[in-house]
PQR file of N, CA, C, O and H, with PARSE charges and radii, in Angstrom:
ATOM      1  N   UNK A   1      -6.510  14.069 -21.899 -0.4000 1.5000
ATOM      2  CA  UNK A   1      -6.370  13.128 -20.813 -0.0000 2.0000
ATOM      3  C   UNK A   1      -7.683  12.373 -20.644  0.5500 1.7000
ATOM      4  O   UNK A   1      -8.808  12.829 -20.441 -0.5500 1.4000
ATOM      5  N   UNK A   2      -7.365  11.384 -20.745 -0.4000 1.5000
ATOM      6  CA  UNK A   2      -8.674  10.352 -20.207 -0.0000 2.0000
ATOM      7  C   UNK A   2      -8.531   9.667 -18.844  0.5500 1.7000
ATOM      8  O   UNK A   2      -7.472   9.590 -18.221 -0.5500 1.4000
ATOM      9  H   UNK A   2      -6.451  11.013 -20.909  0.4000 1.0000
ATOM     10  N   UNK A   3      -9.779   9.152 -18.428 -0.4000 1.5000
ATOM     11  CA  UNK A   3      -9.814   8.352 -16.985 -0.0000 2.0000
ATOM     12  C   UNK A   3      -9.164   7.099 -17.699  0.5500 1.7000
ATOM     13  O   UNK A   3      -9.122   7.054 -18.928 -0.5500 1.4000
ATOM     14  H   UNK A   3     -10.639   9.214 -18.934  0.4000 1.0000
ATOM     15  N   UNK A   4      -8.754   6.276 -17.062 -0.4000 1.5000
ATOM     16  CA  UNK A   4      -7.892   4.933 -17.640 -0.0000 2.0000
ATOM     17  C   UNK A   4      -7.923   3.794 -16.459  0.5500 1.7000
ATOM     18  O   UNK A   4      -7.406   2.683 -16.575 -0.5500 1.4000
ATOM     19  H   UNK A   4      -8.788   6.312 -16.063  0.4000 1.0000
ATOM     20  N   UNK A   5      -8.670   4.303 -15.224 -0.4000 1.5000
ATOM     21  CA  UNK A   5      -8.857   3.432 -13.982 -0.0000 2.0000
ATOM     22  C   UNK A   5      -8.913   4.454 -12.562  0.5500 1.7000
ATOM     23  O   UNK A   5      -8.173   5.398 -12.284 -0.5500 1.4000
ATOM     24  H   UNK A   5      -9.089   5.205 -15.129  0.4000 1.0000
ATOM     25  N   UNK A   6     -10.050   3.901 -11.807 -0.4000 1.5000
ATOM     26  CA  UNK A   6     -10.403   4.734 -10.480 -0.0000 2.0000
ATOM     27  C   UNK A   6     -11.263   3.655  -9.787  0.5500 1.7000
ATOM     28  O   UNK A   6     -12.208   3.033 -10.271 -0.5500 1.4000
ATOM     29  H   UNK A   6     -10.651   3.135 -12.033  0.4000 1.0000
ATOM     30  N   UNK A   7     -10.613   3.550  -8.273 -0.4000 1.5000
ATOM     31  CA  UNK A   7     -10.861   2.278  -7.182 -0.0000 2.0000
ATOM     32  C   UNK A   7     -10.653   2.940  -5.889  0.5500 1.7000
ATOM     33  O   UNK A   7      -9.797   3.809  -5.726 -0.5500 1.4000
ATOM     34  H   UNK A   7      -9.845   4.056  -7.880  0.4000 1.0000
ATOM     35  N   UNK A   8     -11.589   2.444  -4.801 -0.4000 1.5000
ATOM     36  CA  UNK A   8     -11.429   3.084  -3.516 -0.0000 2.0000
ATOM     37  C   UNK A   8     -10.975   1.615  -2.426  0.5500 1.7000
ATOM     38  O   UNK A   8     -11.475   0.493  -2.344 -0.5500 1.4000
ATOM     39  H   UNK A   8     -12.285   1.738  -4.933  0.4000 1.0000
ATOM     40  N   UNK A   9      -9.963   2.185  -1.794 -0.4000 1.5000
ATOM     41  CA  UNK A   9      -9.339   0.940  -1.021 -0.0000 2.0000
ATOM     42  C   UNK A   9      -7.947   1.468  -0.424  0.5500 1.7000
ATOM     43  O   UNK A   9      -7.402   2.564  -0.554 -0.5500 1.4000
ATOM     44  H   UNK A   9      -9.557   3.097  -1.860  0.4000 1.0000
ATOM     45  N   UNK A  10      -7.545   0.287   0.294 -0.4000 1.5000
ATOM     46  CA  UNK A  10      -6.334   0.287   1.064 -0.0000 2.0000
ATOM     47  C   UNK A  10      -5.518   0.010  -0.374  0.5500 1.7000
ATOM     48  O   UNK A  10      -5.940  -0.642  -1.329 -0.5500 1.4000
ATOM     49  H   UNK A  10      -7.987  -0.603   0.400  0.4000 1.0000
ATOM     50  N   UNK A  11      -4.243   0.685  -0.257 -0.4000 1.5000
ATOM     51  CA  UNK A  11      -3.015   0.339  -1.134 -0.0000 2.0000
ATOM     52  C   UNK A  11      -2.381  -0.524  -0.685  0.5500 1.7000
ATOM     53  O   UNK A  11      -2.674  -1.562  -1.279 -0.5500 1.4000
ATOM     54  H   UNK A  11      -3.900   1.215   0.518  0.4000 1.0000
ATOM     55  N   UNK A  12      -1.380  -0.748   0.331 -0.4000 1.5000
ATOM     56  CA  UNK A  12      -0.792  -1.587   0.824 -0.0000 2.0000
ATOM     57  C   UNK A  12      -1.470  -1.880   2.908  0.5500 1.7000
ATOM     58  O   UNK A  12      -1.996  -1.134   3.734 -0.5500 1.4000
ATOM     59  H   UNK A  12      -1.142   0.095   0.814  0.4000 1.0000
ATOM     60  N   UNK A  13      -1.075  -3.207   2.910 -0.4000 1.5000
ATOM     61  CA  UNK A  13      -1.370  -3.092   4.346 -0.0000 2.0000
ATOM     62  C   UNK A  13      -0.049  -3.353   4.810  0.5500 1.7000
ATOM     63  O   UNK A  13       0.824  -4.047   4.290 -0.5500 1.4000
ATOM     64  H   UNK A  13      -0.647  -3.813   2.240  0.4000 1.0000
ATOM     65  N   UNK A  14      -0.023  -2.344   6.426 -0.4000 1.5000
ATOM     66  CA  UNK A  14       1.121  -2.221   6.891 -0.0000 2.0000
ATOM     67  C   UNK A  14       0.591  -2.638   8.312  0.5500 1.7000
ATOM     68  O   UNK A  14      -0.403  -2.333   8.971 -0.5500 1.4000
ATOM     69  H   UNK A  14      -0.732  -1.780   6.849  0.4000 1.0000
ATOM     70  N   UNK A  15       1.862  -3.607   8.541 -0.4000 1.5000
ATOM     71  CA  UNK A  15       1.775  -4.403  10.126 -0.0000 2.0000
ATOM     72  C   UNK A  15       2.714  -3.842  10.914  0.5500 1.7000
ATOM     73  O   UNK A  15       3.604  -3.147  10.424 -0.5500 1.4000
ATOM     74  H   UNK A  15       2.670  -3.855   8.006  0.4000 1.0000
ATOM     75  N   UNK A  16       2.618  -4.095  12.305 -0.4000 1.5000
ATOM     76  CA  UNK A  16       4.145  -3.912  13.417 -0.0000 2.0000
ATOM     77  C   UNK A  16       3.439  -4.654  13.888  0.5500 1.7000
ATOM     78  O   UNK A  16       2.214  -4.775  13.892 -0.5500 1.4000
ATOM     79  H   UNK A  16       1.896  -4.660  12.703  0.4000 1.0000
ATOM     80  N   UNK A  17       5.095  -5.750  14.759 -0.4000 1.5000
ATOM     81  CA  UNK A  17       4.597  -6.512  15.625 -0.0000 2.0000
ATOM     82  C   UNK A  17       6.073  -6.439  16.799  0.5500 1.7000
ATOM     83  O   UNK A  17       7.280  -6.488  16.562 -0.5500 1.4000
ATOM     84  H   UNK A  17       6.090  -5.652  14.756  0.4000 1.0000
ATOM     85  N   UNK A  18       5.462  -6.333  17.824 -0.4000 1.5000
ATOM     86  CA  UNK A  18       7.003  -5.953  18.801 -0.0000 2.0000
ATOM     87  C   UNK A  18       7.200  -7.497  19.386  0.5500 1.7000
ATOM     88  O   UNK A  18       6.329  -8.309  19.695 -0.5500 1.4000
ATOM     89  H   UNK A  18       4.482  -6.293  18.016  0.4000 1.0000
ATOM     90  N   UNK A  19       8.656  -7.620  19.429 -0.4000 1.5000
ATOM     91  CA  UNK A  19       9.024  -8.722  19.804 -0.0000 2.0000
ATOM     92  C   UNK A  19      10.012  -8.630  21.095  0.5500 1.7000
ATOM     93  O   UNK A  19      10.909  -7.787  21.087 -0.5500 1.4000
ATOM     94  H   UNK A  19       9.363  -6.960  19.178  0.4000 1.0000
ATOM     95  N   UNK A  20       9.873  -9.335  21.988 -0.4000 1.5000
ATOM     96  CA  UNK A  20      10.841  -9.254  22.794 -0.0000 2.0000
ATOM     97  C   UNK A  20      11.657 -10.589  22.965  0.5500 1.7000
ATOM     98  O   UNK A  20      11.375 -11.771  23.157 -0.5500 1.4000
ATOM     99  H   UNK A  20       9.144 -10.020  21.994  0.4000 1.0000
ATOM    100  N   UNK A  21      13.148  -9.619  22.755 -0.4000 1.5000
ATOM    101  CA  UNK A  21      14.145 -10.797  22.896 -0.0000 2.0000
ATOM    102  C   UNK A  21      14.638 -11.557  23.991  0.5500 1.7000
ATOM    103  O   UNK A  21      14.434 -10.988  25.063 -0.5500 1.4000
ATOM    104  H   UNK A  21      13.377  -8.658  22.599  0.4000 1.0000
ATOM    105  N   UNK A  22      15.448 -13.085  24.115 -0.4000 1.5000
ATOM    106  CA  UNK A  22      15.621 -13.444  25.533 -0.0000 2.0000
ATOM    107  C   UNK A  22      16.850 -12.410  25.860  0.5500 1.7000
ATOM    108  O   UNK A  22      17.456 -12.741  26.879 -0.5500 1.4000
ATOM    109  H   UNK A  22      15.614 -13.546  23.244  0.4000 1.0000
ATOM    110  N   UNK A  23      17.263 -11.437  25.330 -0.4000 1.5000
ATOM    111  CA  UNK A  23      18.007 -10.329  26.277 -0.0000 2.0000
ATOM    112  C   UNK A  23      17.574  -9.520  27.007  0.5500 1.7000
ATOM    113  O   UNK A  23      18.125  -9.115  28.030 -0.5500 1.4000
ATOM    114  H   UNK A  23      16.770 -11.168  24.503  0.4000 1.0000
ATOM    115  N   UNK A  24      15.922  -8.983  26.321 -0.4000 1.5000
ATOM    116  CA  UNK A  24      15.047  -8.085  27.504 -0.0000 2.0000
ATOM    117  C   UNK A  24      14.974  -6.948  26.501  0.5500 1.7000
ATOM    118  O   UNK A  24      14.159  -6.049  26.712 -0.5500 1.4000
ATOM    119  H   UNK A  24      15.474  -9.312  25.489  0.4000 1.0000
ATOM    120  N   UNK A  25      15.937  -6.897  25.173 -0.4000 1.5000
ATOM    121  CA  UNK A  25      15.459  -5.743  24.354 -0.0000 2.0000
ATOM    122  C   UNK A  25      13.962  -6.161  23.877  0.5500 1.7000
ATOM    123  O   UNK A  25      13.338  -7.217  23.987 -0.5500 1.4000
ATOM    124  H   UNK A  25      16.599  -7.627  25.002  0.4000 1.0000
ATOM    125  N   UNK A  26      13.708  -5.158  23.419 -0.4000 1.5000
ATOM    126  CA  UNK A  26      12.393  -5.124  22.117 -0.0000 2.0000
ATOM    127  C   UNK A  26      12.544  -4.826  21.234  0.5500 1.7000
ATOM    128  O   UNK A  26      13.093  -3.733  21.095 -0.5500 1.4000
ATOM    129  H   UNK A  26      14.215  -4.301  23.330  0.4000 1.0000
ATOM    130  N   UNK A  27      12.147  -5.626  20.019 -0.4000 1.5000
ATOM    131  CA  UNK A  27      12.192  -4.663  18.294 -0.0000 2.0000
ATOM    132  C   UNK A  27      11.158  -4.940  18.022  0.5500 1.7000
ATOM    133  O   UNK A  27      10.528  -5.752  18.700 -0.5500 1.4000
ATOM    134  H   UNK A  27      11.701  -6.514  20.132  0.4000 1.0000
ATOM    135  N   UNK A  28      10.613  -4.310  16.863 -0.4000 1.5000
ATOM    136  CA  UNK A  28       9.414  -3.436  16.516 -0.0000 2.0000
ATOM    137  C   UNK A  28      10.013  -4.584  15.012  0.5500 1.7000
ATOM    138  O   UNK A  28      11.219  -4.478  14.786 -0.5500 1.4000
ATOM    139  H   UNK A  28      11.124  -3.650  16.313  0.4000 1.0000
ATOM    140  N   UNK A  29       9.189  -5.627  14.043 -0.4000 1.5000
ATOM    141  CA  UNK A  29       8.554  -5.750  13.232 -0.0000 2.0000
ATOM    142  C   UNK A  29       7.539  -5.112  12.220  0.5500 1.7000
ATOM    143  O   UNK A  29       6.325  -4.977  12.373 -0.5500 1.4000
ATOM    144  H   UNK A  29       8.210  -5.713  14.227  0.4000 1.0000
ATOM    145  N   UNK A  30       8.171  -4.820  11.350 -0.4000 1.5000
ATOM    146  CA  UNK A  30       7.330  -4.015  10.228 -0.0000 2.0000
ATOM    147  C   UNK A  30       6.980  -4.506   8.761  0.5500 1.7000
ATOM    148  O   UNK A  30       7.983  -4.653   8.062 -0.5500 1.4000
ATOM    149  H   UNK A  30       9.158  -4.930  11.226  0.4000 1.0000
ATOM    150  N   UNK A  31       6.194  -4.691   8.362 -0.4000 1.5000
ATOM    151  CA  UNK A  31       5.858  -5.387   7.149 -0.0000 2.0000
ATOM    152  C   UNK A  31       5.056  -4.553   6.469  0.5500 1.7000
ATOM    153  O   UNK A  31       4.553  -3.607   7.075 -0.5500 1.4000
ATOM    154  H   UNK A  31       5.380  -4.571   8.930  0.4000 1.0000
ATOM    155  N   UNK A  32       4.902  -4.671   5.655 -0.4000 1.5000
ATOM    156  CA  UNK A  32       3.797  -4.320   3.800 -0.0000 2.0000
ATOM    157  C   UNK A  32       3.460  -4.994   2.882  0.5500 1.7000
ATOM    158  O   UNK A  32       4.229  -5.504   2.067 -0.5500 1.4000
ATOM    159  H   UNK A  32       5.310  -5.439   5.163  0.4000 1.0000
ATOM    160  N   UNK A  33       2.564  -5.061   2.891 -0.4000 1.5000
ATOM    161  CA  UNK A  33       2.280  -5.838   1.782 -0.0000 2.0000
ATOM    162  C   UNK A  33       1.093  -5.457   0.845  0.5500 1.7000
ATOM    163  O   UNK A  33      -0.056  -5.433   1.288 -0.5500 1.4000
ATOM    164  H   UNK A  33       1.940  -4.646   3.553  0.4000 1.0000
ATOM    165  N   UNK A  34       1.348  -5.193  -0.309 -0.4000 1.5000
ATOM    166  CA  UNK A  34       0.367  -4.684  -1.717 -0.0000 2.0000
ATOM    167  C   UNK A  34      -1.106  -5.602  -1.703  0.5500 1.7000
ATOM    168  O   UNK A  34      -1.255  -6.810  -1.886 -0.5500 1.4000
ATOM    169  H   UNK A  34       2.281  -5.213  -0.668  0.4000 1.0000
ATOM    170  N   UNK A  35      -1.897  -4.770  -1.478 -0.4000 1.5000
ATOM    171  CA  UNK A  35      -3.049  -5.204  -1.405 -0.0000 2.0000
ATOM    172  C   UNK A  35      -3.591  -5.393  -3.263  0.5500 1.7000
ATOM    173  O   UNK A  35      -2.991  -4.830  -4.179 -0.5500 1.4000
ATOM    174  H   UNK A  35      -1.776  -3.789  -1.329  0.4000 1.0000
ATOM    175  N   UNK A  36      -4.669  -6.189  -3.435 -0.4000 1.5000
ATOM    176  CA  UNK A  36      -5.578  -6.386  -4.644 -0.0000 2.0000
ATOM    177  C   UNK A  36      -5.249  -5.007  -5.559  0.5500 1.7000
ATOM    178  O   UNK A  36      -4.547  -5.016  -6.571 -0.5500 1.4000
ATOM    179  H   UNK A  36      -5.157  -6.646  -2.691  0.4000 1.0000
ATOM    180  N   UNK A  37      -5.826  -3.966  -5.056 -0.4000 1.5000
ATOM    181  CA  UNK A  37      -5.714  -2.608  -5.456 -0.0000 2.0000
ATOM    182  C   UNK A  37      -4.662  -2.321  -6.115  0.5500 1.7000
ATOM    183  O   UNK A  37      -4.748  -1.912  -7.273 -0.5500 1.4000
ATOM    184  H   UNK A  37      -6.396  -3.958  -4.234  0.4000 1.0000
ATOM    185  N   UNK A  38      -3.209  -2.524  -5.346 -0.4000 1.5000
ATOM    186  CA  UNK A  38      -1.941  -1.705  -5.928 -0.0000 2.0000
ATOM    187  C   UNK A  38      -1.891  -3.044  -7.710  0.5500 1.7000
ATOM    188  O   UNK A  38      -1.694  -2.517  -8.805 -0.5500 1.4000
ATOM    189  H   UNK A  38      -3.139  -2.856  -4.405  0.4000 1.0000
ATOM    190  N   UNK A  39      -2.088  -4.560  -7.617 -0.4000 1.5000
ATOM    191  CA  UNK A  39      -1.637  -5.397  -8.385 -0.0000 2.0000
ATOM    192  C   UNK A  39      -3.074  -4.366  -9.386  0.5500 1.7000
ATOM    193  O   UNK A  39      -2.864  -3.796 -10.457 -0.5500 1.4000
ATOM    194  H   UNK A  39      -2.248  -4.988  -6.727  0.4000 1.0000
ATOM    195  N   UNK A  40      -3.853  -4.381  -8.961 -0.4000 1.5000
ATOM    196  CA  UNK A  40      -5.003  -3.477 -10.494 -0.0000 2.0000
ATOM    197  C   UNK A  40      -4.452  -2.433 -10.927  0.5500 1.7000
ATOM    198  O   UNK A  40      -4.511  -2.316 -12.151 -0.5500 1.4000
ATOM    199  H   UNK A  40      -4.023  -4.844  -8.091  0.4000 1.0000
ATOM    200  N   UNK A  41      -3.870  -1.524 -10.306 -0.4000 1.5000
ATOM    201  CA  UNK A  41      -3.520  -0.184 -10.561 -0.0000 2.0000
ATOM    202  C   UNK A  41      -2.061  -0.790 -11.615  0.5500 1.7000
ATOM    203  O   UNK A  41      -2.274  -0.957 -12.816 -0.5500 1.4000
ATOM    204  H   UNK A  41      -3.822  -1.619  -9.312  0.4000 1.0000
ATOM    205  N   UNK A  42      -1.267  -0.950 -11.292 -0.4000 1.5000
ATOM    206  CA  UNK A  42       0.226  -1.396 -11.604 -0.0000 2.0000
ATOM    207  C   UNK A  42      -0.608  -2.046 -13.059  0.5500 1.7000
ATOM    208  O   UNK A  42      -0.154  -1.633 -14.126 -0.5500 1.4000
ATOM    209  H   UNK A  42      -1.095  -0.814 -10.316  0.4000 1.0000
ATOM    210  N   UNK A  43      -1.378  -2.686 -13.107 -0.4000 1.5000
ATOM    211  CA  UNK A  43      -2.007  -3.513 -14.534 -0.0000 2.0000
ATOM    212  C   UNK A  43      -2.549  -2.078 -15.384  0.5500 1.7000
ATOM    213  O   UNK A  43      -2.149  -1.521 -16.406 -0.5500 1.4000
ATOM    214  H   UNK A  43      -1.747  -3.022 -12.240  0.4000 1.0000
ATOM    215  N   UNK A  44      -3.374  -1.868 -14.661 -0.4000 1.5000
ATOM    216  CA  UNK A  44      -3.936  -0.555 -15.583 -0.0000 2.0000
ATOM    217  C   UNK A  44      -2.923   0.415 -16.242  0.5500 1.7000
ATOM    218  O   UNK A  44      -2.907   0.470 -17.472 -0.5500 1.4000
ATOM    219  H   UNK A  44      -3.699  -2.320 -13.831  0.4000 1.0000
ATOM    220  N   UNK A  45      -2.019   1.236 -15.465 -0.4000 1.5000
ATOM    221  CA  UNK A  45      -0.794   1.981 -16.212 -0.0000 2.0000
ATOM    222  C   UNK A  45       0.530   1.482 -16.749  0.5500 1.7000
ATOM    223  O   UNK A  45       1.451   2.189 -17.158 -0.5500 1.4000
ATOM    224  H   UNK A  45      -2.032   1.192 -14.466  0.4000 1.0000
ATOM    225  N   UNK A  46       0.483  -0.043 -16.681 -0.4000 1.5000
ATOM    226  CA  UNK A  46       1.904  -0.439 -17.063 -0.0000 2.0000
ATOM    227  C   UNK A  46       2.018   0.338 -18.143  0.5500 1.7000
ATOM    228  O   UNK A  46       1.053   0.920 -18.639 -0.5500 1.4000
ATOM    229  H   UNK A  46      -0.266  -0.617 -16.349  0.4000 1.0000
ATOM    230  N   UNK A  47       3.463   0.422 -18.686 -0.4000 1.5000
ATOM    231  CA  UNK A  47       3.323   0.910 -20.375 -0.0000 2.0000
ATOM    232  C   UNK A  47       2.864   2.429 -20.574  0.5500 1.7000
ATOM    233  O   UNK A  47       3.168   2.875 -21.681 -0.5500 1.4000
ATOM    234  H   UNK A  47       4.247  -0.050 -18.284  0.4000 1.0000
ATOM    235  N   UNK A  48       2.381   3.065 -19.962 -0.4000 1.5000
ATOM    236  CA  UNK A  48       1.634   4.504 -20.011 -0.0000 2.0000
ATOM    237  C   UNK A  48       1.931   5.575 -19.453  0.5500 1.7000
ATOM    238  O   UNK A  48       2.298   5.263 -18.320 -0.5500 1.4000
ATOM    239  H   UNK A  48       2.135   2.703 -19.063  0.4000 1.0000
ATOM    240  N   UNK A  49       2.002   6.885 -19.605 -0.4000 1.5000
ATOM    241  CA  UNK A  49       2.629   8.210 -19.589 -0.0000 2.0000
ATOM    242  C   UNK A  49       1.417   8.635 -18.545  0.5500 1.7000
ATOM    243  O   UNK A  49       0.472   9.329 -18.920 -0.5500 1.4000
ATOM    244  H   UNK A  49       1.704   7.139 -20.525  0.4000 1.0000
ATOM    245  N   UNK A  50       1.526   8.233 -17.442 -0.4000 1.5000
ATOM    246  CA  UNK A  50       0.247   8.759 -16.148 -0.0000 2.0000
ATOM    247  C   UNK A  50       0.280   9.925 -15.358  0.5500 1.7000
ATOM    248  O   UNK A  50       1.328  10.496 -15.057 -0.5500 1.4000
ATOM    249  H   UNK A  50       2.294   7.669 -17.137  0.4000 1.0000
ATOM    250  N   UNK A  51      -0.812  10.279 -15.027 -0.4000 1.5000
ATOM    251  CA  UNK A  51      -0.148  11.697 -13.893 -0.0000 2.0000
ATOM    252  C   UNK A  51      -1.514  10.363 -12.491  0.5500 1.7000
ATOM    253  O   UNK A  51      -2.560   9.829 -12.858 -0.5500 1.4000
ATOM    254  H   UNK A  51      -1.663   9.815 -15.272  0.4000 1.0000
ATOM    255  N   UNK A  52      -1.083  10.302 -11.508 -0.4000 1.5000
ATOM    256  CA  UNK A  52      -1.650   9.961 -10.439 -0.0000 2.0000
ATOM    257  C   UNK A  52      -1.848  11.146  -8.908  0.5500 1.7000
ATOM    258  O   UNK A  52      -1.164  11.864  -8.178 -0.5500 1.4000
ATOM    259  H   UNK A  52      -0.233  10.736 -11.210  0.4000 1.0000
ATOM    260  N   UNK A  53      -3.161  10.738  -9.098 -0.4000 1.5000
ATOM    261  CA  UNK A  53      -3.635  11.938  -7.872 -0.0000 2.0000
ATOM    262  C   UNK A  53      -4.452  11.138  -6.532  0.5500 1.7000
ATOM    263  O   UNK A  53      -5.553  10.662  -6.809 -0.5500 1.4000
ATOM    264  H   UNK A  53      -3.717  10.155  -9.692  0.4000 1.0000
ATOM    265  N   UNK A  54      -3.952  10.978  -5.106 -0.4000 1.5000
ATOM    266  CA  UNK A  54      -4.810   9.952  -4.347 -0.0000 2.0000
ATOM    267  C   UNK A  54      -5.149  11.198  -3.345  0.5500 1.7000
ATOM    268  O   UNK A  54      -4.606  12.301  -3.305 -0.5500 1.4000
ATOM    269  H   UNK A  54      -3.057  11.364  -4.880  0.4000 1.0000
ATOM    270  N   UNK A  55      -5.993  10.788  -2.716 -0.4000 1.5000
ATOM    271  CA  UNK A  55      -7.147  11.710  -1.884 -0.0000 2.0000
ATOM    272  C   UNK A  55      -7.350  10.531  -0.773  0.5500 1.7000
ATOM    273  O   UNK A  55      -7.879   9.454  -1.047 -0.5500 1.4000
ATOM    274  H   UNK A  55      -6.434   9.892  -2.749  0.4000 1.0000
ATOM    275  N   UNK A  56      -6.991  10.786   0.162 -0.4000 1.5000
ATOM    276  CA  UNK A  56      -6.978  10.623   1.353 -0.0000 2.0000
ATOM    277  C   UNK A  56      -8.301  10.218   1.644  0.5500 1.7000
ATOM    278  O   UNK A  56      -8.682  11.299   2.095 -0.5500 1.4000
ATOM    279  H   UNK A  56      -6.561  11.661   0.384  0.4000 1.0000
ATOM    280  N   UNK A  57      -9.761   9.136   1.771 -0.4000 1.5000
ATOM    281  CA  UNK A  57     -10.969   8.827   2.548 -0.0000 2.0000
ATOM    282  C   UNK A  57     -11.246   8.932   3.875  0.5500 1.7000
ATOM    283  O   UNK A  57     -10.701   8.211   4.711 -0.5500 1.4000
ATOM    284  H   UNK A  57      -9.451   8.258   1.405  0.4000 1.0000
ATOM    285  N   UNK A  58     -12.103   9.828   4.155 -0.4000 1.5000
ATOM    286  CA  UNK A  58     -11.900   9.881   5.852 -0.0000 2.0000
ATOM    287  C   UNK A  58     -13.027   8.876   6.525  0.5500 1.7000
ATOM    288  O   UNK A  58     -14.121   9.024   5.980 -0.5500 1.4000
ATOM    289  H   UNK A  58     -12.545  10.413   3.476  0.4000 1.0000
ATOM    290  N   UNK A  59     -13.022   8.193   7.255 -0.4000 1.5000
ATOM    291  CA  UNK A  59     -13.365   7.320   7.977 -0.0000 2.0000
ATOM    292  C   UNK A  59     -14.640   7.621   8.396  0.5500 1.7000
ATOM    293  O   UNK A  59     -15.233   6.864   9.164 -0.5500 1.4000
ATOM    294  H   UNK A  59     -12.134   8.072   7.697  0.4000 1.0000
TER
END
């Protein structure tokens, strides 16, 4: 096994945004979207037999 790519970062960013309707409900908006990181990673293993291991960075 070789290293083949290693990067520290957000994977995707995830939004909520609450909306309220002219009925008086609320819904909750949720989005994702693939940050720089996931489009490098996805390049690096296309094509390849990978084992992936992520570790959590604590703040």
């Amino acid at each position: 096994m070789k290293e083949i790519f290693q990067a520290n970062g957000v994977f995707v960013e995830y939004r909520e945004k609450r909306v309220e309707l002219e009925n008086g409900q609320v819904l909750t908006h949720r989005s994702e979207e693939p940050t720089k990181l996931w489009w490098e990673l996805k390049e690096a293993i296309k094509g390849k037999k990978v084992r992936i291991v992520v570790y959590e960075l604590e703040e």
